[in-house]
N, CA, C and O atoms as a DFTB+ gen file, in Angstrom:
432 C
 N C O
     1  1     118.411      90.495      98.933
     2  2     119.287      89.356      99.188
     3  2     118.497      88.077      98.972
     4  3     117.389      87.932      99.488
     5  1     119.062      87.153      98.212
     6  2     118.105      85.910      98.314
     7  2     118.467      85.150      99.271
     8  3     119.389      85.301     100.072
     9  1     117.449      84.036      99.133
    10  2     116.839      82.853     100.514
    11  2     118.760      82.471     100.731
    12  3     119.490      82.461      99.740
    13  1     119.084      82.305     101.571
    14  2     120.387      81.424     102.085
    15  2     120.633      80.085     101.688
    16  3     121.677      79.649     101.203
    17  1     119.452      79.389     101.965
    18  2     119.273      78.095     101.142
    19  2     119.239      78.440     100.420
    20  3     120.402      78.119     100.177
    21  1     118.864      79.099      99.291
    22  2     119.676      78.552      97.757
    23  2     120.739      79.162      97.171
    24  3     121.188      79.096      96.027
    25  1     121.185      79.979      98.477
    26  2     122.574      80.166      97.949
    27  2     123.365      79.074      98.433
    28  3     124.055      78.387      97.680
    29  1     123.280      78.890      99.708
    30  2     123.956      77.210     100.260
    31  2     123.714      75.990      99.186
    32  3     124.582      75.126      99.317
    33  1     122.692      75.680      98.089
    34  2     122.303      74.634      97.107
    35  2     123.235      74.936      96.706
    36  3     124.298      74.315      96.707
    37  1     122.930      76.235      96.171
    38  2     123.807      76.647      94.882
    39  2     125.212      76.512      95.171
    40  3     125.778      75.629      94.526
    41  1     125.806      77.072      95.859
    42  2     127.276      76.326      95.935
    43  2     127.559      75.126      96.423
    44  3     128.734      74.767      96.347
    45  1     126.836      74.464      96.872
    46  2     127.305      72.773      97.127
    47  2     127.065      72.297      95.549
    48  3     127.733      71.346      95.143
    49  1     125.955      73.062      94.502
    50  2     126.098      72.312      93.165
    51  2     127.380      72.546      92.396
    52  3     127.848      71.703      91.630
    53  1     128.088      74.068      92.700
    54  2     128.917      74.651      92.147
    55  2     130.042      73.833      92.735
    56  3     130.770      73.426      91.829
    57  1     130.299      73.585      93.510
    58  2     131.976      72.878      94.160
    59  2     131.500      71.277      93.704
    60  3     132.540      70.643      93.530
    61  1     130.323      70.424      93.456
    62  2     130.033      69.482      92.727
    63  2     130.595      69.698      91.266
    64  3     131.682      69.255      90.895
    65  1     129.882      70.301      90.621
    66  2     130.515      70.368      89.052
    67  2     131.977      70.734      89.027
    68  3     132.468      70.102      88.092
    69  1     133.055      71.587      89.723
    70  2     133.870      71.790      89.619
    71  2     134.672      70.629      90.111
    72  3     135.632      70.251      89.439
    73  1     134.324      69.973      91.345
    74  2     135.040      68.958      91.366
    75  2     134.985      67.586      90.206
    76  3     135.885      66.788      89.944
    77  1     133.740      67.657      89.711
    78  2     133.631      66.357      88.611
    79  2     134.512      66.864      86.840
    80  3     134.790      66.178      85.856
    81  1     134.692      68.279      87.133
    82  2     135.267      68.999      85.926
    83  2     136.544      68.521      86.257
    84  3     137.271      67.900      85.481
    85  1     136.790      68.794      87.325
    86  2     138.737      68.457      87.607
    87  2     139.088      66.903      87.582
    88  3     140.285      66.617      87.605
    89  1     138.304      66.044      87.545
    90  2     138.422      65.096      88.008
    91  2     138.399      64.297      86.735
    92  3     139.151      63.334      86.590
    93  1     137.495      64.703      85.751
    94  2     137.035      64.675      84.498
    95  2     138.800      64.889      83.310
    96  3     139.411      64.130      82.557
    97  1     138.988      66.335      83.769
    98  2     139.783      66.532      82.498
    99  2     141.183      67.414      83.330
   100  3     141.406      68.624      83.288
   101  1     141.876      66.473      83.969
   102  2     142.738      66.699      85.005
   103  2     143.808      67.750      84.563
   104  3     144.393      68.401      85.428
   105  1     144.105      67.949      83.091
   106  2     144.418      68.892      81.973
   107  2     144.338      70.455      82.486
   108  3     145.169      71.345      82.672
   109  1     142.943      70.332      82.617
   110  2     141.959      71.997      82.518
   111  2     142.640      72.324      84.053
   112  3     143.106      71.574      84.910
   113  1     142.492      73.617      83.990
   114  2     142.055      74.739      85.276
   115  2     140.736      75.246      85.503
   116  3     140.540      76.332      84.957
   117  1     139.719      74.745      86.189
   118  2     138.613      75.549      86.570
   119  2     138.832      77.332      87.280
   120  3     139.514      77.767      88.207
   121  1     138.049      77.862      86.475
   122  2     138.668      79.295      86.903
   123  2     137.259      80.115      87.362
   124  3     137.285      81.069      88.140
   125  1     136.240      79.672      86.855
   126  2     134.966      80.322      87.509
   127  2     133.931      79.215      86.900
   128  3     134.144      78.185      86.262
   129  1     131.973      80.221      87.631
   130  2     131.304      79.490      87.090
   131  2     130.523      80.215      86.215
   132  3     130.149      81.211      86.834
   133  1     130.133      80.225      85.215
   134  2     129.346      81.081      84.468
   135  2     127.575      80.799      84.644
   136  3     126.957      79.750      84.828
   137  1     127.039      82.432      84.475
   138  2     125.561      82.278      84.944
   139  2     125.064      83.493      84.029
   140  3     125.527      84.532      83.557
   141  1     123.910      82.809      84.044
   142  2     122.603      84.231      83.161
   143  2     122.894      85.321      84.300
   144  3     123.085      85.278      85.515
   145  1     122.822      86.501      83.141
   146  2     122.707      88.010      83.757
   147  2     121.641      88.020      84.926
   148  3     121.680      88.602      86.010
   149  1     120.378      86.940      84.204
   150  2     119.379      87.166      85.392
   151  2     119.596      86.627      86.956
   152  3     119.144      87.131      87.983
   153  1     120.720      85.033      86.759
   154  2     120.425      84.162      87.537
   155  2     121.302      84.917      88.592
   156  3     121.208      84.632      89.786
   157  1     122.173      85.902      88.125
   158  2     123.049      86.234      89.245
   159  2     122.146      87.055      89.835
   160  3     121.822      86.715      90.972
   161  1     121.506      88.309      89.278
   162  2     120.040      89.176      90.119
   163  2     119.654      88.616      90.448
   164  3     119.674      88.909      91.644
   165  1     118.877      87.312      90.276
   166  2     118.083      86.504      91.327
   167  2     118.780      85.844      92.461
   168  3     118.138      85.405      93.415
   169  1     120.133      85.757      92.384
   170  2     120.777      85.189      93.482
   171  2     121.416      86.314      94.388
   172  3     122.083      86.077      95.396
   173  1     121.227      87.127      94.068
   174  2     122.410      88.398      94.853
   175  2     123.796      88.102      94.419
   176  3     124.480      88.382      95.403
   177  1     124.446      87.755      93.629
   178  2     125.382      87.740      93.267
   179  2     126.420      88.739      92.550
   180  3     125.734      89.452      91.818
   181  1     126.915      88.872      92.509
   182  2     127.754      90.274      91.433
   183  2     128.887      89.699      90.417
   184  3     129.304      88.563      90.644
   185  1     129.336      90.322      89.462
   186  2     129.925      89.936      88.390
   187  2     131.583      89.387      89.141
   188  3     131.886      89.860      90.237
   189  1     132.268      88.675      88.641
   190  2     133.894      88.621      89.447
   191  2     133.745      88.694      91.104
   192  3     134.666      89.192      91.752
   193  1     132.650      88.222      91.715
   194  2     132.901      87.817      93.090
   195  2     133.176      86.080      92.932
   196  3     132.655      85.116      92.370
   197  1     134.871      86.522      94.216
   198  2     134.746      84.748      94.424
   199  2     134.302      84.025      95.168
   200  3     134.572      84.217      96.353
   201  1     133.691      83.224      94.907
   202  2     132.479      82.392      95.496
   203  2     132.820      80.696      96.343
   204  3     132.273      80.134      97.292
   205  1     133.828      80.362      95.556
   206  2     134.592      78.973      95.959
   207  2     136.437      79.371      96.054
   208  3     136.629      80.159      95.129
   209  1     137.293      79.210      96.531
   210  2     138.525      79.486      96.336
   211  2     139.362      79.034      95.127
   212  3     139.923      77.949      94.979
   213  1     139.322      80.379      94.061
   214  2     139.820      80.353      93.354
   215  2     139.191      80.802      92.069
   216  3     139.637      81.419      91.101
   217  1     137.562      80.106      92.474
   218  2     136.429      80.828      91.331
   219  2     136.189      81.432      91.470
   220  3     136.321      81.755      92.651
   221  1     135.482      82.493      90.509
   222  2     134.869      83.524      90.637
   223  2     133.402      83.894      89.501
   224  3     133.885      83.980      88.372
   225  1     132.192      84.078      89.448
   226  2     130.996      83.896      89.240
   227  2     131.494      84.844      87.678
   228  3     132.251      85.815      87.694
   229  1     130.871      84.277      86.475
   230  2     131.108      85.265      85.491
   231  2     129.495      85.219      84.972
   232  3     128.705      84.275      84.969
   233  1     129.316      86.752      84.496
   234  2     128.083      86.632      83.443
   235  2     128.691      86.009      82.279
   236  3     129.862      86.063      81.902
   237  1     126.936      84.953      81.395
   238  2     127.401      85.039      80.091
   239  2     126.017      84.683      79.649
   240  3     125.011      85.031      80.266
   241  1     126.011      83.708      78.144
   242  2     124.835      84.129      77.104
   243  2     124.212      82.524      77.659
   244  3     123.525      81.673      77.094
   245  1     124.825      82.608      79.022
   246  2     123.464      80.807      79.302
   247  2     122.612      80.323      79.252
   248  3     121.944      81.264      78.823
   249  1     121.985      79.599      79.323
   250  2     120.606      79.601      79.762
   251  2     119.789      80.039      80.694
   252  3     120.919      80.356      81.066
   253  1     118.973      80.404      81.494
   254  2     118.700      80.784      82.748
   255  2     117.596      79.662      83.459
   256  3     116.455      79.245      83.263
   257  1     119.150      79.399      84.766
   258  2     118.461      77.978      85.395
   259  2     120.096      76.807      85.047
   260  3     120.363      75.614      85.190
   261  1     120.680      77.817      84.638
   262  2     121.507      76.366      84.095
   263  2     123.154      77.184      84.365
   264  3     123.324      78.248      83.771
   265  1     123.955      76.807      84.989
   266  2     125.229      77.331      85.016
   267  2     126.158      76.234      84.287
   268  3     125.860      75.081      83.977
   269  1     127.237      76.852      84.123
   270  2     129.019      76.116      83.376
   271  2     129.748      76.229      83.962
   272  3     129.827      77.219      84.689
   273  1     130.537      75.393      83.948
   274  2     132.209      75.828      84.813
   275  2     132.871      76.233      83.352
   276  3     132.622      75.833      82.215
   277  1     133.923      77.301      83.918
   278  2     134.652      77.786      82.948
   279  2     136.029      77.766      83.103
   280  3     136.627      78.406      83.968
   281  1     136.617      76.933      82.154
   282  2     138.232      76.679      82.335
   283  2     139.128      77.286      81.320
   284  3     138.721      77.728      80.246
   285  1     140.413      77.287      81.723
   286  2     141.808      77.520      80.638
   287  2     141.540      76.268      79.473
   288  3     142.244      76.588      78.516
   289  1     140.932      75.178      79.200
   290  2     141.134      74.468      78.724
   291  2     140.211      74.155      77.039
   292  3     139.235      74.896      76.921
   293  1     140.395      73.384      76.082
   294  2     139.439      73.638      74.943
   295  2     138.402      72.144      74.696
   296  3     138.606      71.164      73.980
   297  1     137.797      72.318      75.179
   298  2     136.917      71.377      75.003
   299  2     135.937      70.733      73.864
   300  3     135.431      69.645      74.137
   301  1     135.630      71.351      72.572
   302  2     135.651      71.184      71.550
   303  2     136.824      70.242      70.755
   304  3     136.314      69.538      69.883
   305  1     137.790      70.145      70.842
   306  2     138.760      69.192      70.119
   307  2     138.251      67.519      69.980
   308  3     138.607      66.858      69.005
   309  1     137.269      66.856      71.209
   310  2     136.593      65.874      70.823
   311  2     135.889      65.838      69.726
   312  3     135.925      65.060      68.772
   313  1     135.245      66.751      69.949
   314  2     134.014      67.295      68.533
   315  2     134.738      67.449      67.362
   316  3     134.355      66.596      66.563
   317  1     135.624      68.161      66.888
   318  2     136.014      68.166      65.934
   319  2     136.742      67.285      65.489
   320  3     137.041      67.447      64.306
   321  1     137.313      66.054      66.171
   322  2     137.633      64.596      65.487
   323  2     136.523      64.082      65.092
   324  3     136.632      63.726      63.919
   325  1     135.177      63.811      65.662
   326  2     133.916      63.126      65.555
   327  2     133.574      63.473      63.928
   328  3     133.375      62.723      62.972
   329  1     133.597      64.951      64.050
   330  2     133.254      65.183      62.660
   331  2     134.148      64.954      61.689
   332  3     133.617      64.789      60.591
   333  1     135.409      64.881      61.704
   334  2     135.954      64.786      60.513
   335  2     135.791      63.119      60.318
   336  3     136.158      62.921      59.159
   337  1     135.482      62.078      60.806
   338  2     134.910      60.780      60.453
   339  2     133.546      60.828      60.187
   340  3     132.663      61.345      60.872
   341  1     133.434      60.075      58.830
   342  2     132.074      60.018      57.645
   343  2     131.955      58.623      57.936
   344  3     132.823      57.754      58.018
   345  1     130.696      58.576      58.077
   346  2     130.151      56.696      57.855
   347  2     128.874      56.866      56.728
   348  3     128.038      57.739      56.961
   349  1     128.796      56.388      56.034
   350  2     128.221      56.146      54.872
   351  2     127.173      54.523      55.437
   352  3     127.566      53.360      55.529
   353  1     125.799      55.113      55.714
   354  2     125.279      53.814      55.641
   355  2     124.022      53.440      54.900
   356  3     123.223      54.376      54.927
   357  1     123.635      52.521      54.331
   358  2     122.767      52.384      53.167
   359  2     121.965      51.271      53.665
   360  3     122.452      50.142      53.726
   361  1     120.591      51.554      54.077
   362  2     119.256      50.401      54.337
   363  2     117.968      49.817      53.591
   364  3     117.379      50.819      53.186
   365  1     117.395      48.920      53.293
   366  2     116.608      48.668      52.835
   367  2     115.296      48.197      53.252
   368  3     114.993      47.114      53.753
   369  1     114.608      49.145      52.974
   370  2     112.764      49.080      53.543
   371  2     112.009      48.239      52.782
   372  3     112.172      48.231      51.562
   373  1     111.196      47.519      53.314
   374  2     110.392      46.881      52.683
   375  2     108.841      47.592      52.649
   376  3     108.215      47.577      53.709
   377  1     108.304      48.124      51.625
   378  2     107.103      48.981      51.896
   379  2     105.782      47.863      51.361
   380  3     105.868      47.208      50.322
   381  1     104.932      47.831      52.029
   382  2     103.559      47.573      51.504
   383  2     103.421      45.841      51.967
   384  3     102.717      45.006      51.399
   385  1     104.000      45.699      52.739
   386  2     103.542      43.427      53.097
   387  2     104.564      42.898      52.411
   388  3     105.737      43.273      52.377
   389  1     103.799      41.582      51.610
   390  2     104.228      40.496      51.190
   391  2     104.335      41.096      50.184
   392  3     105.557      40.957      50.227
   393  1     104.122      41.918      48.860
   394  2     103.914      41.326      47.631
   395  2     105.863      42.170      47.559
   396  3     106.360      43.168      48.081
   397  1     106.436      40.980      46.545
   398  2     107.736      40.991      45.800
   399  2     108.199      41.909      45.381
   400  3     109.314      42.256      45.770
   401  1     107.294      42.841      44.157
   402  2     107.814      43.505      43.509
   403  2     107.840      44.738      44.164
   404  3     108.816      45.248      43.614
   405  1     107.433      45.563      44.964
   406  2     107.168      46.556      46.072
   407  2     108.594      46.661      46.340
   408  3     107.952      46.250      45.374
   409  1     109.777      46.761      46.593
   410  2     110.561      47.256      47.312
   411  2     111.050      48.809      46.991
   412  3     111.056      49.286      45.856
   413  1     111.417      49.439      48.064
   414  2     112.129      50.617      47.831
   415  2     112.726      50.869      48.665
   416  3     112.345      50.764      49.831
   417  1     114.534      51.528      48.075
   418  2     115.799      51.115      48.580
   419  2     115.965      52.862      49.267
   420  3     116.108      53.870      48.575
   421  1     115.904      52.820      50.584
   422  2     116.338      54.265      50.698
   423  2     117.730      54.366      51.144
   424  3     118.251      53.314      51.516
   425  1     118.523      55.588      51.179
   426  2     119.713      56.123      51.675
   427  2     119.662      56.898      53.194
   428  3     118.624      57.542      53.344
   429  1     120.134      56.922      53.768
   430  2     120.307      57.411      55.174
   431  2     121.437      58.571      54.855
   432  3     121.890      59.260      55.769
């Protein structure tokens, strides 16, 4: 069984992120939190126990040390507007001091 304190951290961080998730994207449903295979062994935790009312702890491919909240909702759709806008920008360096004839024009 691990230390109590950090299971007590650990869910005051977990009902933190879930509340800044809901609050964030009023849209979504928070439905669990996702954690490394390890972080749940190191916590005593088990797969689909609920932990906050309503969540419930999922394994996945995380980082270890680092949890997600996991919602009904798609969060990528920002991202994929970002990318479909191109900016084209073009700068000019000045290489070597003073002398005139020296320039070279690079592209970004």
């Amino acid at each position: 069984m691990a230390d109590t304190s950090k299971i007590a951290k650990n869910l005051e961080r977990f009902a933190q992120a879930i509340a800044a998730h809901d609050r964030e994207n009023p849209t979504h449903t928070a439905w669990g939190i996702g954690l490394a295979p390890f972080d749940l062994d190191r916590l005593g935790l088990d797969e689909g126990e609920e932990i906050l009312p309503g969540i419930t702890i999922q394994a996945d491919n995380g980082v270890t040390g680092n949890f997600r909240v996991l919602c009904d909702g798609q969060h990528d759709e920002e991202l994929e507007e970002a990318e479909e806008e191109v900016v084209e920008a073009v700068a000019t360096t000045t290489v070597g001091g003073d002398r005139s004839g020296d320039l070279e024009r690079r592209s970004f």
